[in-house]
C-alpha positions as CSV (number, residue, x, y, z in Angstrom):
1,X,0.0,0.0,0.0
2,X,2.7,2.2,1.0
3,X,4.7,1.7,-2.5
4,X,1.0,2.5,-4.6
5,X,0.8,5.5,-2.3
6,X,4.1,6.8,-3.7
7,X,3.6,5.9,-7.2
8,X,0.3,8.0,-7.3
9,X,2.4,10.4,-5.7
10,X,4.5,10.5,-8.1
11,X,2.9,10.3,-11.2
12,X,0.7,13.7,-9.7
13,X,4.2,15.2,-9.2
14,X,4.8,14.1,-12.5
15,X,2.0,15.3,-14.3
16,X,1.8,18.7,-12.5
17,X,5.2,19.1,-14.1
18,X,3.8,18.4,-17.8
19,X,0.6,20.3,-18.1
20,X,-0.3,23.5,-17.7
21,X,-3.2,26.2,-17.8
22,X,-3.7,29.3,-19.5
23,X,-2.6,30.5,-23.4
24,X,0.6,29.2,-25.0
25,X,3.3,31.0,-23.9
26,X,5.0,34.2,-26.1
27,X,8.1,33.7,-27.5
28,X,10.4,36.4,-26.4
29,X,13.4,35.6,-28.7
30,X,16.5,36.9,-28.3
31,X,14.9,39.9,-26.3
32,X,14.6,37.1,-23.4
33,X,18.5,38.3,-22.9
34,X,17.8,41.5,-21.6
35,X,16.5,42.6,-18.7
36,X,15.6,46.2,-19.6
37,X,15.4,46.7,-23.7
38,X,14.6,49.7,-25.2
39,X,14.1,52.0,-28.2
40,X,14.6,55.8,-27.5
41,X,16.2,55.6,-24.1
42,X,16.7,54.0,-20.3
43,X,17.5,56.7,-17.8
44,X,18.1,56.3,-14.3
45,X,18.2,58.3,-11.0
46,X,19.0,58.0,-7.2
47,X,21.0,54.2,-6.7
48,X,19.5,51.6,-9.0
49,X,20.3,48.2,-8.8
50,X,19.5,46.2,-12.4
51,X,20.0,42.2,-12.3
52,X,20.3,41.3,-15.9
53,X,21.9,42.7,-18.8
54,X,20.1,46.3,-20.5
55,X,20.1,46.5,-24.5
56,X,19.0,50.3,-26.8
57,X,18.4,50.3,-30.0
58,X,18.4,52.8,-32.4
59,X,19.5,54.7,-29.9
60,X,23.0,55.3,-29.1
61,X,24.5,55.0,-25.9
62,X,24.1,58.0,-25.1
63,X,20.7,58.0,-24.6
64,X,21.6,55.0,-21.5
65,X,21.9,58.0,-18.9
66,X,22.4,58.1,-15.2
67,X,24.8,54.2,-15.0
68,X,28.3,56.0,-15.6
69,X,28.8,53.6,-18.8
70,X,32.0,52.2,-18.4
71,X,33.4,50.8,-21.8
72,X,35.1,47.4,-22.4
73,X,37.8,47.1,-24.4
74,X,36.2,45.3,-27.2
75,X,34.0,47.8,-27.6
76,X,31.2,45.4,-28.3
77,X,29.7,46.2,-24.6
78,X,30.1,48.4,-21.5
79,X,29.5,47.7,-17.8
80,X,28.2,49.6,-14.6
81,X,28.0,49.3,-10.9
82,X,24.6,49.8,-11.2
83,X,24.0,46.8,-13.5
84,X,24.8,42.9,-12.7
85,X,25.3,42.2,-16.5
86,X,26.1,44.0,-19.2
87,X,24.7,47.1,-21.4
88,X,24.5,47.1,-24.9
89,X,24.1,49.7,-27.7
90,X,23.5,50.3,-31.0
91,X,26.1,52.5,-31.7
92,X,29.2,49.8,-30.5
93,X,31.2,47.5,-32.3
94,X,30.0,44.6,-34.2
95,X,28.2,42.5,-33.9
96,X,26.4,44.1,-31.0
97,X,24.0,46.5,-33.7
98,X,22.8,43.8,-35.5
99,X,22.1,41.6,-32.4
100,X,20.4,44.5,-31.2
101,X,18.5,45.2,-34.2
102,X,17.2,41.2,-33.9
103,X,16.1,41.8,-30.1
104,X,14.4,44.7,-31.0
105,X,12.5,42.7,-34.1
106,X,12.0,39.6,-31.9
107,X,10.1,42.2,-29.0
108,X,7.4,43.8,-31.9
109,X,7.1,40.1,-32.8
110,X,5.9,39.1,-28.9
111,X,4.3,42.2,-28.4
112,X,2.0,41.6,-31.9
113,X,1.7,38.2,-30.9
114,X,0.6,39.1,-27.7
115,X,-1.5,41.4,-28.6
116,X,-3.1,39.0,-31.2
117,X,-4.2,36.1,-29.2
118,X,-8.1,35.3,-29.7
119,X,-11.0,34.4,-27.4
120,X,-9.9,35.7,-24.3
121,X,-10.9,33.7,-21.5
122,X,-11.6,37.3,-19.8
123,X,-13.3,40.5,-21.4
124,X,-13.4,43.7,-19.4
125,X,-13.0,42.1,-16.2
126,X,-13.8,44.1,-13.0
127,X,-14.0,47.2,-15.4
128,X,-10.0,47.5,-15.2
129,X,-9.4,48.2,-11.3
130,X,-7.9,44.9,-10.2
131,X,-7.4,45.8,-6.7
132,X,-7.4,42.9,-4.8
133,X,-8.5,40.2,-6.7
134,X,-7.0,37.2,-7.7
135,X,-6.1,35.8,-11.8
136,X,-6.2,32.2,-12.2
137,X,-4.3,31.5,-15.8
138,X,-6.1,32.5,-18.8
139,X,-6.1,34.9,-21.8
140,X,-7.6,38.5,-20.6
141,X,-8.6,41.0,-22.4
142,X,-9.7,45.3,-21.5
143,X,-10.0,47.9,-24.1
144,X,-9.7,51.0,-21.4
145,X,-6.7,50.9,-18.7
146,X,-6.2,48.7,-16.0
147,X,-5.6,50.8,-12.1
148,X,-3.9,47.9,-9.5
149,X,-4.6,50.2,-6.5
150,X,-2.7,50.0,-2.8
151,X,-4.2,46.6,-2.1
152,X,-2.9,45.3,-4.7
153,X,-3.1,41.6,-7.1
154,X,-2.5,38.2,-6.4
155,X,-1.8,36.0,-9.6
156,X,-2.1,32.3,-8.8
157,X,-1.4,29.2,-10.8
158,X,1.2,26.6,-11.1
159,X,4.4,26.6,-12.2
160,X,3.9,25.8,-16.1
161,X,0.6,27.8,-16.3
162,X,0.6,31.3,-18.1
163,X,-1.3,34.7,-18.3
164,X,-1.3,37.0,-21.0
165,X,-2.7,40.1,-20.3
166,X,-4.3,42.5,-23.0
167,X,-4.4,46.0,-22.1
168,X,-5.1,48.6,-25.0
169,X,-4.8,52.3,-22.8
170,X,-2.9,52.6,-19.5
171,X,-1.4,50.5,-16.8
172,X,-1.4,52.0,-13.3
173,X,0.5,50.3,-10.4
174,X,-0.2,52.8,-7.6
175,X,2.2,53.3,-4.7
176,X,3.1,51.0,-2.4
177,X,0.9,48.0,-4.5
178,X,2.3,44.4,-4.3
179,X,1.5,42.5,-7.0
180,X,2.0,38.8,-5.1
181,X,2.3,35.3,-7.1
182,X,0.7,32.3,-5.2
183,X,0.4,28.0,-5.8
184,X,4.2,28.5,-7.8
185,X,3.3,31.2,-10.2
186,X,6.5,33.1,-12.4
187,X,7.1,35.8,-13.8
188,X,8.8,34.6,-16.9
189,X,5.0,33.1,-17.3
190,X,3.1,36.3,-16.9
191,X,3.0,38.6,-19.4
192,X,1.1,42.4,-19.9
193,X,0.8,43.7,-23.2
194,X,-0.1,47.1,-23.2
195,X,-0.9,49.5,-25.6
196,X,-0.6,52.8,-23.5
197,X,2.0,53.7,-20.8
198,X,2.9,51.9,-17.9
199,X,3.4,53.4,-14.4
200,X,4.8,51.5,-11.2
201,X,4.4,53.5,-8.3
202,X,6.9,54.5,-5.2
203,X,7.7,51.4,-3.6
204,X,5.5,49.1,-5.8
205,X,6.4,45.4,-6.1
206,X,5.6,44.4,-9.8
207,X,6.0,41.0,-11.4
208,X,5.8,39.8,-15.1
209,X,7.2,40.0,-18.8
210,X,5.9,44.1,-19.6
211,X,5.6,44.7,-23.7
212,X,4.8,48.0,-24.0
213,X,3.9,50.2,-27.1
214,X,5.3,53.1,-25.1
215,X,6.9,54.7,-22.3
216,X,7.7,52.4,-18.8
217,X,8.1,54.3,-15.7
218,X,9.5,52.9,-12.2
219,X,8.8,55.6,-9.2
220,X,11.1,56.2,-6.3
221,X,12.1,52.2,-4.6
222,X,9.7,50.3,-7.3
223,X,10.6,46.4,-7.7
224,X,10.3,44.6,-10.8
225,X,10.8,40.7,-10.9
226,X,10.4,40.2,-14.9
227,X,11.4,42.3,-17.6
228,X,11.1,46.0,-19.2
229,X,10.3,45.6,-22.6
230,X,9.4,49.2,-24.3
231,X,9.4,50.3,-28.0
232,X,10.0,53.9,-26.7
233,X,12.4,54.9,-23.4
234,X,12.1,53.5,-19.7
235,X,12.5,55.4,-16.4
236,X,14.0,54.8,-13.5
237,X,14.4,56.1,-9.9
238,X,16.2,53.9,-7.3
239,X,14.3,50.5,-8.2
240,X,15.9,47.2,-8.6
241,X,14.9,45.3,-11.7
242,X,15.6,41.6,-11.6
243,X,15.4,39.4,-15.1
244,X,13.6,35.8,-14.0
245,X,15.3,33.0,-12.7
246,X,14.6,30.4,-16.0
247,X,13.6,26.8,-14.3
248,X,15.5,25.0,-17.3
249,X,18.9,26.5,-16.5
250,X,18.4,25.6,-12.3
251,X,19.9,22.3,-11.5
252,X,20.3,20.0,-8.1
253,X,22.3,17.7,-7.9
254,X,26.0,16.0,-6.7
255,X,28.9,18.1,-6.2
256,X,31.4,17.7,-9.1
257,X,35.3,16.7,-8.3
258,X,36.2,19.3,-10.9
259,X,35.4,21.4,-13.8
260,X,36.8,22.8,-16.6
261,X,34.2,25.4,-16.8
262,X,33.3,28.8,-15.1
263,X,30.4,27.1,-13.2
264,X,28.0,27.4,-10.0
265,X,27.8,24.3,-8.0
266,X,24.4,23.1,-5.8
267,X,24.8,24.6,-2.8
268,X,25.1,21.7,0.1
269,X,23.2,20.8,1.8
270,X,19.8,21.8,-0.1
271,X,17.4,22.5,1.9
272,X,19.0,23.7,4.7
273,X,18.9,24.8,8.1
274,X,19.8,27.1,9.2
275,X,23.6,27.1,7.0
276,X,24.7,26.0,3.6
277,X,27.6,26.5,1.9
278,X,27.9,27.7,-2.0
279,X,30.2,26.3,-4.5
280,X,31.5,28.0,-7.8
281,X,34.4,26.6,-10.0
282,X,36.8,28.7,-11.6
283,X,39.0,27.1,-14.6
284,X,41.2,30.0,-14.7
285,X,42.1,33.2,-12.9
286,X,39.7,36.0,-12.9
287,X,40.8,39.9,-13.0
288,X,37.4,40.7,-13.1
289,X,35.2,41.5,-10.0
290,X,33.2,38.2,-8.8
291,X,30.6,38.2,-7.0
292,X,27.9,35.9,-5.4
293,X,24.1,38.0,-5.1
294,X,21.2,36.1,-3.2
295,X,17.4,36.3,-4.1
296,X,14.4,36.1,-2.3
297,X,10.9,34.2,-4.6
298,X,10.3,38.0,-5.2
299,X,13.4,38.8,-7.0
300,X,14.7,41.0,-3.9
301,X,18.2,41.1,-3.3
302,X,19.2,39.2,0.1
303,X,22.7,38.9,0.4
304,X,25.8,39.2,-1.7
305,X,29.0,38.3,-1.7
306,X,32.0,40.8,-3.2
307,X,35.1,38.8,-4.4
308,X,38.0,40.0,-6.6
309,X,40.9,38.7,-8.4
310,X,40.5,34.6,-7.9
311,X,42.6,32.1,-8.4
312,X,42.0,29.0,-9.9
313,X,40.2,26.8,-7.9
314,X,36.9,25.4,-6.2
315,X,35.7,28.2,-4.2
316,X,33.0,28.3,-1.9
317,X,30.6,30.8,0.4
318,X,29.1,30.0,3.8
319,X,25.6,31.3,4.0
320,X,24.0,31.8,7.6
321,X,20.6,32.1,6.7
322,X,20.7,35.8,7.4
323,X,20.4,39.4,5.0
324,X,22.9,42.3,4.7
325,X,21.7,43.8,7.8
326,X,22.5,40.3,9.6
327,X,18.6,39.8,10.2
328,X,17.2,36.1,10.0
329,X,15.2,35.7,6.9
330,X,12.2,33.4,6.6
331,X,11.7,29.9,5.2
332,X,11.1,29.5,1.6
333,X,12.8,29.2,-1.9
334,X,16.1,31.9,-2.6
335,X,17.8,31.9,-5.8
336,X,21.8,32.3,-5.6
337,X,23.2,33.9,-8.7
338,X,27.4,34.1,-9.5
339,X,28.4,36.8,-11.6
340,X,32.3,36.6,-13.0
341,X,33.2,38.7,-15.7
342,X,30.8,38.0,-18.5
343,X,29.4,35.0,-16.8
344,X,26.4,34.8,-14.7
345,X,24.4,31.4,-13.7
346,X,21.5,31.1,-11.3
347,X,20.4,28.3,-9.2
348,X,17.9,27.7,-6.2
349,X,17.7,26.5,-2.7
350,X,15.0,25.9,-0.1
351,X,15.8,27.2,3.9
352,X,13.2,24.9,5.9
353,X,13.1,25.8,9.4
């Protein structure tokens, strides 16, 4: 009985991991490399902290404003404190215009496709003011603006299942609104399409893939766990923008002996409590800054670890369970990133307490 009980078990686990709800999922392209893509401009105040690389095109790199652009010398990209990645424009050296000029194509593509689907499973739905209700996956559809007010949203599926959502005027995130994901819900899965402008207010906690026809604003200490994807310029005032975590490139699993690669090892042991340790691999020595950033499940920086000039060598970080501020955090999945250079691999862990 007990083996039967853990076959069922299994095959639900199994199945839950196949199927999903909602439309098919948009195809991003190549635009899925960047976190923050843009046509006119992306402009930043106050200290911003961007997880993901940030791509402009027509536009030169001038029109990148606020990061102190620090050139490489290939020319082909530059870098920034403010940015965990790397920032490209249309204006350096090959082959970075033409790349650009494909994830610019490959973003009108998802946003026309997005904007295409048929028979939504949702017309007009609460007349636009989503405040406080919760979206199971599905195709939705408004033709004024959408307003997420102070309480804010809960979007709730599994982990497979998808939202598109199709907004022809406005989208309004007012201050201090969460937008929360419940039952395994991601934001590489959620997508708004919208037509208008978009505005995230002070403080604001916004998830999802944005494709917008115009302008994307980020108020004073916004959060975004998703994307910025505008065919006109992007504002930003102190927010932190982190890219999602992709499932597909996450794996568990035994320790390796050695590596010949730049890689990210499983932290061990996973789950944990209240300690782990991380392990990276280094096949050569690295001039460039490395560093080690932790994640909460709403893309909020944690912890991170500053490292220069490694040998090389299996390297590792001890993790206490704790933030920047040496509080405790809570139980739940975190996401532990390693950033070397041009390199930059995520994986997960679970602290059970």
């Amino acid at each position: 009985m007990k083996k039967m009980i853990l076959l069922i078990s299994m095959i639900i686990v199994f199945s839950s991991s196949i199927y999903s709800d909602g439309p098919a999922t948009v195809n991003l392209g190549t635009a899925n490399h960047y976190a923050i893509l843009a046509k006119t401009g992306v402009s930043t105040t106050g200290t911003t902290d961007i997880v993901g690389s940030i791509g402009i095109s027509p536009a030169a790199a001038t029109f990148v404003t606020g990061f102190d652009l620090i050139m490489d010398p290939s020319g082909t990209y530059s870098t920034s404190a403010l940015v965990t990645g790397n920032i490209f424009a249309a204006d350096y050296t090959d082959p970075t215009p033409s790349n650009l000029t494909t994830a610019i194509g490959d973003m009108e593509i998802a946003y026309t496709d997005a904007a295409g689907r048929l028979d939504p499973d949702y017309t007009e739905l609460y007349a636009g003011d989503l405040t406080g209700q919760t979206l199971t996956p599905g195709l939705y559809k408004w033709s004024s603006g959408i307003l997420i007010s102070a309480g804010g949203l809960t979007i709730a599926g599994a982990e497979n299942d998808t939202w598109i959502f199709q907004i022809s005027q406005d989208l309004t995130v007012a201050d201090g609104a969460i937008i929360a994901l419940s039952g395994g819900a991601q934001p590489e899965n959620i997508f708004w399409q919208v037509a208008g402008q978009i505005s995230i207010g002070t403080t604001a906690q916004f998830k999802g893939i944005i494709l917008c026809q115009t302008l994307i604003s980020l108020n004073t200490g916004a959060t975004t766990n998703g994307r910025l994807l505008a065919q006109t310029a992007i504002t930003l005032d102190a927010n932190s923008v982190v890219e999602p975590v992709h499932f597909a490139d996450i794996s568990d699993g035994e320790i390796p002996v050695t590596s010949s690669d730049i890689s990210l090892v499983s932290n061990y042991p996973n789950p944990f409590n209240p300690t782990t340790t991380i392990y990276f691999n280094l096949p050569t020595d690295i001039d460039d800054n490395t560093e080690i950033v932790i994640y909460n499940s709403n893309g909020q920086k944690v912890k991170s670890f500053g490292m220069e000039n490694f040998s090389a060598d299996r390297h590792s970080v001890f993790w206490n369970g704790t933030d920047d501020n040496n509080i405790a955090v809570s139980s739940g999945v975190y996401f532990y990133r390693l950033h070397s250079g041009e390199f930059m691999q995520t994986r997960r862990m679970i602290l059970m307490k």
